[in-house]
C-alpha positions as CSV (number, residue, x, y, z in Angstrom):
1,X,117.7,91.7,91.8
2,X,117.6,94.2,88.8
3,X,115.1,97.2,88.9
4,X,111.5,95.3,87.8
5,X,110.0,95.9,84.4
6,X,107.5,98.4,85.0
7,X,104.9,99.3,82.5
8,X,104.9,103.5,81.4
9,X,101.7,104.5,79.5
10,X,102.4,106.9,77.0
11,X,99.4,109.0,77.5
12,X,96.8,109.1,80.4
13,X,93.4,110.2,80.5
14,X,91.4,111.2,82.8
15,X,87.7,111.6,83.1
16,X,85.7,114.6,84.6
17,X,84.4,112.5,87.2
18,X,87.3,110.8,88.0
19,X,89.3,114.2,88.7
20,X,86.8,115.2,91.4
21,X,87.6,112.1,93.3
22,X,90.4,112.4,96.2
23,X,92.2,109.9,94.8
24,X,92.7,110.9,91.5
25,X,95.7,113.3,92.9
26,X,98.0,110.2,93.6
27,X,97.0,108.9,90.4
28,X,98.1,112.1,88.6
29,X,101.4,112.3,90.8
30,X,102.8,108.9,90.3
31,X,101.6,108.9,86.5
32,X,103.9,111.8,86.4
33,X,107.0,110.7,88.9
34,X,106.9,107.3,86.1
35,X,107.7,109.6,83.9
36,X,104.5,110.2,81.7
37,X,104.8,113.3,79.8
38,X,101.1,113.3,78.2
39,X,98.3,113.4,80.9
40,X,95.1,115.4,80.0
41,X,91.9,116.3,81.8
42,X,88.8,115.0,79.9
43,X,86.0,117.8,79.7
44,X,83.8,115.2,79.8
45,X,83.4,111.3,80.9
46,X,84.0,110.0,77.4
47,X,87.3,108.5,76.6
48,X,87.8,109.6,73.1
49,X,90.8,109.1,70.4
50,X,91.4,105.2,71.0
51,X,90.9,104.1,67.8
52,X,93.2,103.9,64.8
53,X,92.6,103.2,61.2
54,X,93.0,99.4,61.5
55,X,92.7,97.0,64.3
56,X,96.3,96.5,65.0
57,X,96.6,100.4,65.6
58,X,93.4,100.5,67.4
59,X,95.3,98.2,69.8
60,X,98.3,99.8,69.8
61,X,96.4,102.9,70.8
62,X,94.5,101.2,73.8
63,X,97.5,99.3,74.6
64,X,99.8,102.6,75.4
65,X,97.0,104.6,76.7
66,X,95.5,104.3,80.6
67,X,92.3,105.9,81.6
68,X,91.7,107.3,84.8
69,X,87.5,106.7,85.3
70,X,84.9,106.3,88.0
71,X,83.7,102.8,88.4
72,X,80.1,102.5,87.4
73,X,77.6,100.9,89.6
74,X,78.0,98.1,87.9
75,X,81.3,97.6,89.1
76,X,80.7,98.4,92.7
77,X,78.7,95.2,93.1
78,X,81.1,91.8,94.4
79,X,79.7,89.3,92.0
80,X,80.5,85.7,92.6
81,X,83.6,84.7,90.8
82,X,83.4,80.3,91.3
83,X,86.4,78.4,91.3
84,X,88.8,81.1,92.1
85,X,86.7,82.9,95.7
86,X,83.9,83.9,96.9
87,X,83.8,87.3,95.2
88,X,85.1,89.6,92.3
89,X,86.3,93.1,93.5
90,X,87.9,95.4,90.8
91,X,90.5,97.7,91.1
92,X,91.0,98.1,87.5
93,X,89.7,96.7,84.1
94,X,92.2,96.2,81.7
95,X,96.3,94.8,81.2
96,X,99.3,96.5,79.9
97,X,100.7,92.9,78.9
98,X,100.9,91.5,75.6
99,X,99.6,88.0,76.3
100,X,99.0,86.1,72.7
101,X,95.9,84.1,74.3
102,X,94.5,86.9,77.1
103,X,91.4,85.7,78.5
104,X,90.4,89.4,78.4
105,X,90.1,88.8,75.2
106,X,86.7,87.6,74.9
107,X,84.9,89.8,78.1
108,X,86.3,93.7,77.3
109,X,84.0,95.6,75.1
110,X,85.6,97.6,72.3
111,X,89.3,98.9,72.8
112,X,91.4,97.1,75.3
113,X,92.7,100.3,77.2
114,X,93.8,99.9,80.9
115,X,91.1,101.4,82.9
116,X,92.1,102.4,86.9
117,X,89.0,103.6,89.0
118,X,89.3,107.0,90.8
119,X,86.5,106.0,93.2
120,X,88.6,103.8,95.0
121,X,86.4,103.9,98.5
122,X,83.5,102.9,96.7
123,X,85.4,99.8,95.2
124,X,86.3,98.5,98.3
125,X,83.0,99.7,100.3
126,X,81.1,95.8,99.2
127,X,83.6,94.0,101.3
128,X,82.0,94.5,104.5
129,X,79.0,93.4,103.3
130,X,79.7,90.3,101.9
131,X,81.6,89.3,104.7
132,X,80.2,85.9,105.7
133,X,79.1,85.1,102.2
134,X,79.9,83.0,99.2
135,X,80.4,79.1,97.9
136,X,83.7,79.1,97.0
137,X,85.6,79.5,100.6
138,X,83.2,80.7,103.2
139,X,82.1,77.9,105.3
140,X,83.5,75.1,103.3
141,X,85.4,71.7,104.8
142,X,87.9,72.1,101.3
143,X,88.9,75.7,102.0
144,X,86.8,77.4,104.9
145,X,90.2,78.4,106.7
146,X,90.3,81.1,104.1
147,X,87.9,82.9,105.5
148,X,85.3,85.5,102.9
149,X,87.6,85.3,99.9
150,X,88.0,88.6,97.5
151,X,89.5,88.4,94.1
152,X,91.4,91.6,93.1
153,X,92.6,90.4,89.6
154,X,89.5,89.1,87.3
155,X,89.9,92.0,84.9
156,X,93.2,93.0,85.4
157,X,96.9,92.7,86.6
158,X,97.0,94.7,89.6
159,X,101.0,94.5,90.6
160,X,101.3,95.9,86.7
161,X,99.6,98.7,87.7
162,X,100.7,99.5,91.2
163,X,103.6,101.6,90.7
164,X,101.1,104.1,89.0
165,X,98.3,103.4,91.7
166,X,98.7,102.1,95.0
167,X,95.3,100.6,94.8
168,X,96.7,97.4,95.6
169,X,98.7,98.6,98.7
170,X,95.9,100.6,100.3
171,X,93.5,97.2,100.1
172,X,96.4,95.5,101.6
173,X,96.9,97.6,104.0
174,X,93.2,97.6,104.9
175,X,92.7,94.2,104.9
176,X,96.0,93.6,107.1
177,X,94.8,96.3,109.9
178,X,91.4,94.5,110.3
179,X,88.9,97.6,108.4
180,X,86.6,94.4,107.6
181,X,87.0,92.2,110.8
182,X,89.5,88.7,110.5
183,X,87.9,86.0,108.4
184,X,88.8,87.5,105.0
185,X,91.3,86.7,102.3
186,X,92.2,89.3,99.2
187,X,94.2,87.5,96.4
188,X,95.6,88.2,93.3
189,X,97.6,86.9,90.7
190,X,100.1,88.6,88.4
191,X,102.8,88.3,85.8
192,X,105.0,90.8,87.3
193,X,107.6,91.1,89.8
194,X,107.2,94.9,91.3
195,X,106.6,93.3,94.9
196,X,109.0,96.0,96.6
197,X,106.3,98.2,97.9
198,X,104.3,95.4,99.2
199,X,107.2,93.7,101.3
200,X,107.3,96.1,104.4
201,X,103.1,96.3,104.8
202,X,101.1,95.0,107.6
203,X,99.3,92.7,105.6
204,X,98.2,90.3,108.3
205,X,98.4,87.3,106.4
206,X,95.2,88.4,104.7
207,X,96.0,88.9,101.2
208,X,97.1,85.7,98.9
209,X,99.8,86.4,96.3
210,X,99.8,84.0,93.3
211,X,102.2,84.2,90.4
212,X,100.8,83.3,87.3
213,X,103.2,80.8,85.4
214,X,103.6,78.6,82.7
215,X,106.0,76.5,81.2
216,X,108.8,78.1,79.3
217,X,108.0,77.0,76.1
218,X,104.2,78.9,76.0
219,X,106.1,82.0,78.5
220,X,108.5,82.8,76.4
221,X,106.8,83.0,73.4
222,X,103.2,84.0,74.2
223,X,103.5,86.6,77.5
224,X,104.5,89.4,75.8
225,X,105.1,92.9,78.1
226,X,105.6,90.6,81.7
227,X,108.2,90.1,84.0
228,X,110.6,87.1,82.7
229,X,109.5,83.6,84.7
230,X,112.9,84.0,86.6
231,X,111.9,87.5,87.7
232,X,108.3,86.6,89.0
233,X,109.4,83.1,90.6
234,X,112.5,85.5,92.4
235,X,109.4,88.4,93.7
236,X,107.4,84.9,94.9
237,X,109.7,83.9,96.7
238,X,110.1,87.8,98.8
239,X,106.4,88.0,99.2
240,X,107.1,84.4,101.0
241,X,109.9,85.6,102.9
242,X,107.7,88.4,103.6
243,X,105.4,86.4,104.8
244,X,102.5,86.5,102.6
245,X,100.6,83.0,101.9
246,X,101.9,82.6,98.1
247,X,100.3,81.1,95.4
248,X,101.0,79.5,91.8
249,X,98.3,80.1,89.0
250,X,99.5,77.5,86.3
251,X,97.6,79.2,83.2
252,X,97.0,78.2,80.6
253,X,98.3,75.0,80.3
254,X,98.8,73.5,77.3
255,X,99.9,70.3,75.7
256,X,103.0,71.7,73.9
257,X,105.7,69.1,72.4
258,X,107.5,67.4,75.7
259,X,104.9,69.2,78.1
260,X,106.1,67.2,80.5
261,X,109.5,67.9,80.6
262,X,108.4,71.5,80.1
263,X,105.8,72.3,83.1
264,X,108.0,69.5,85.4
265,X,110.9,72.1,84.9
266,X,108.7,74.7,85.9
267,X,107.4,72.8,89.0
268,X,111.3,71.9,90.2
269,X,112.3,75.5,89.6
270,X,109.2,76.6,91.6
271,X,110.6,74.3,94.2
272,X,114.4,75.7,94.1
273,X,112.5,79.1,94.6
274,X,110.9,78.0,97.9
275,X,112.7,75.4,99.4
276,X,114.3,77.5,102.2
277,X,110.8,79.8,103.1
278,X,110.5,78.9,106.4
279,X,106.2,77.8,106.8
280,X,105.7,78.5,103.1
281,X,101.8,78.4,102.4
282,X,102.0,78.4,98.8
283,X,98.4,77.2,97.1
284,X,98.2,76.3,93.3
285,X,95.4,76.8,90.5
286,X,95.1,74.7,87.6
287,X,93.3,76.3,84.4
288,X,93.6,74.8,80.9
289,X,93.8,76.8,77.6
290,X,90.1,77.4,76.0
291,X,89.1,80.4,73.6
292,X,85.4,81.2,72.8
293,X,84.7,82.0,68.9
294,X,84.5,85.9,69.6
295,X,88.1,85.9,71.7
296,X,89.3,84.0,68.7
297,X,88.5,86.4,66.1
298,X,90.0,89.5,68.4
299,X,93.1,87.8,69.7
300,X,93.3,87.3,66.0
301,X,93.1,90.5,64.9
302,X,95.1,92.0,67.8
303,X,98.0,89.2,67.0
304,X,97.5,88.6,63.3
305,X,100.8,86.1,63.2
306,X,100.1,84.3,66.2
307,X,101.1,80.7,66.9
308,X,99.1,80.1,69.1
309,X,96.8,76.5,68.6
310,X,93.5,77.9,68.4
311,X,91.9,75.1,66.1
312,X,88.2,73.8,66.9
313,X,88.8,70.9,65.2
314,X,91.4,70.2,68.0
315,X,89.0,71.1,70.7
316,X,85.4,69.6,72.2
317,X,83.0,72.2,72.6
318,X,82.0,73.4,76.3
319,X,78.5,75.3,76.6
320,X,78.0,77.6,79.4
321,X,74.1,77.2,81.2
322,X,73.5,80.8,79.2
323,X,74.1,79.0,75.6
324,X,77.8,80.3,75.2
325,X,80.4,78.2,73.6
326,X,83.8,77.5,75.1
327,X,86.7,75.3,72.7
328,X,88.2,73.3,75.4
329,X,90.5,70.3,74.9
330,X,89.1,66.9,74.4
331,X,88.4,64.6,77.7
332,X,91.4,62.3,76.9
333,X,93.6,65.1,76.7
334,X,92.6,66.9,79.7
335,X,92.7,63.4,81.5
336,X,96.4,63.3,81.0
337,X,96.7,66.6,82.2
338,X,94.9,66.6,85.0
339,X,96.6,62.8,86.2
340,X,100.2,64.1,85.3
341,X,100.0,67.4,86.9
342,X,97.9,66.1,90.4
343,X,100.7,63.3,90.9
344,X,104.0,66.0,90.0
345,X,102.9,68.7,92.1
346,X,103.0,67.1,95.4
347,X,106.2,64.9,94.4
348,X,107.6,68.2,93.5
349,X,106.0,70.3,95.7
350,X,105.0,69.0,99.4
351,X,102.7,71.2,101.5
352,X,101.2,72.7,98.7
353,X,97.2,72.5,98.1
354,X,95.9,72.6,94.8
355,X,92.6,74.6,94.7
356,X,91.0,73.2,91.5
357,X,91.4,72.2,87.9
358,X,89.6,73.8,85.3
């Protein structure tokens, strides 16, 4: 394989706070062995000079920028995170991708810089915890093998961000050496392919590596910023070969012209990937495009010429228990869906479990 695409911010900042931590060194030395000429130390903890004179520069700003910050106690809390595990655990908050439909979209207040958090220790310190815990995975018939399940990428692509971290790493390695006991699972998912670092760890067969695909049609022209599907489908399959119980999340999916030729290409290249990984355990997740009214208007302004189908008239409205509105497709459509892809994924793929639709 080529060198991976790896993502190099043009600025970093980091907060006062987040310089007194002892992690913020390796932050600073592999922001500057990446090759990042402008890093400054904030007087303060305010992240200032992120906005431009229009939207599109204000994300262009965000977009280049990564901010080195404390997590709040806000952060530090695992908060249930149903259908994907048991619990939410952040590393970061924030994606140097340039995906036309980001889900971040609708959840990140004000600027969408990449925020990494110094206080690393802290972040990880709710595992214990909340060992034992959960709905998702803990205890259940469906997937109670997995043990206490943590989910390391709800606000963020942590592989994208590893090469200027090692966040991802240490929890690996943690996990893999048994800090928090056995019954536990980390997972992520990601659209990149820097998996070198992650090959030679003792990982224990605790941490879950799912690439996030789609079929070529919506990758090519809406993922913006990520590894090529070749690329991630090639770093699946060493993580596999490495051992690591692999994963697909097929998001969003969308009823594109021939969808079915489309995402049943994916599914057989998928296969061509894996077919010699001896004792694959390879999982999949299901998740259908929605957008809410505000991720609309932002993903519109962020990506003014957009193709992407974003019509409610095309869409059945969802409503959360707390009064929100989702735009999701209509039942017949997601019927199709739903039938096509639960009979083509064990034709194409045996052995593999698919963990829910949504």
């Amino acid at each position: 394989m080529t060198a991976p695409r790896l993502w190099v911010p043009k600025r970093v900042l980091i907060t006062r706070s987040a310089a007194e931590q002892p992690f913020a060194s390796q932050l600073i030395g592999r922001a500057e062995r990446a090759g990042v000429e402008d890093i400054r130390l904030l007087p303060n903890d305010r992240l200032v000079g992120l906005r431009g004179e229009s939207e599109r520069e204000t994300y262009a700003l965000a977009k280049s920028t990564l901010a080195v910050v404390v997590a709040p106690p806000s952060a530090l809390k695992p908060q249930p995170i149903p259908p994907s595990a048991d619990w939410r655990i952040d590393l970061a908050k924030g994606c140097p991708a340039h995906c036309q439909y980001c889900y971040l979209a609708g959840s990140l207040g004000g600027p969408p810089v990449t925020r990494v958090y110094a206080n690393l220790d802290d972040v990880l310190a709710g595992i214990p915890s909340h060992l034992g815990r959960g709905t998702v995975t803990t205890g259940t018939d469906e997937r109670g093998g997995e043990g206490t399940t943590f989910e390391l990428s709800c606000y963020t692509d942590p592989l994208g961000l590893e090469h200027l971290t090692g966040s991802l790493a240490e929890a690996i390695t943690r996990a893999g050496r048994g800090d928090w006991g056995h019954d536990l699972q980390l997972r992520f998912t990601t659209k990149f392919d820097a998996v070198e670092p992650l090959l030679g760890l003792a990982h224990g067969g605790r941490t879950r590596v799912r690439c996030s695909v789609n079929a070529d049609t919506v990758s090519d022209r809406f993922e913006g910023g990520t590894a090529r599907l070749p690329r991630r489908l090639d770093a699946l399959r060493l993580m596999a070969l490495a051992g690591y119980p692999v994963g697909l999340t097929i998001a969003p999916i969308m009823p594109v012209d021939d969808w079915r030729a489309a995402y049943g290409r994916l599914l057989d290249d998928v296969a061509a990937a894996l077919h010699d990984v001896p004792d694959v355990d390879l999982s999949v997740e299901l998740i259908t495009h929605r957008f809410t009214p505000s991720s609309k208007q932002t993903l519109l302004d962020w990506y003014p010429r957009t193709r992407l189908e974003m019509d409610e008239d095309l869409r059945t409205q969802k409503r959360s228990k707390f009064g929100g509105v989702k735009h999701v497709y209509p039942r017949e459509v997601m019927r199709e869906l739903r039938t096509w892809f639960e009979a083509e994924i064990p034709a194409r793929l045996p052995g593999a479990r698919i963990l829910y639709w949504t």
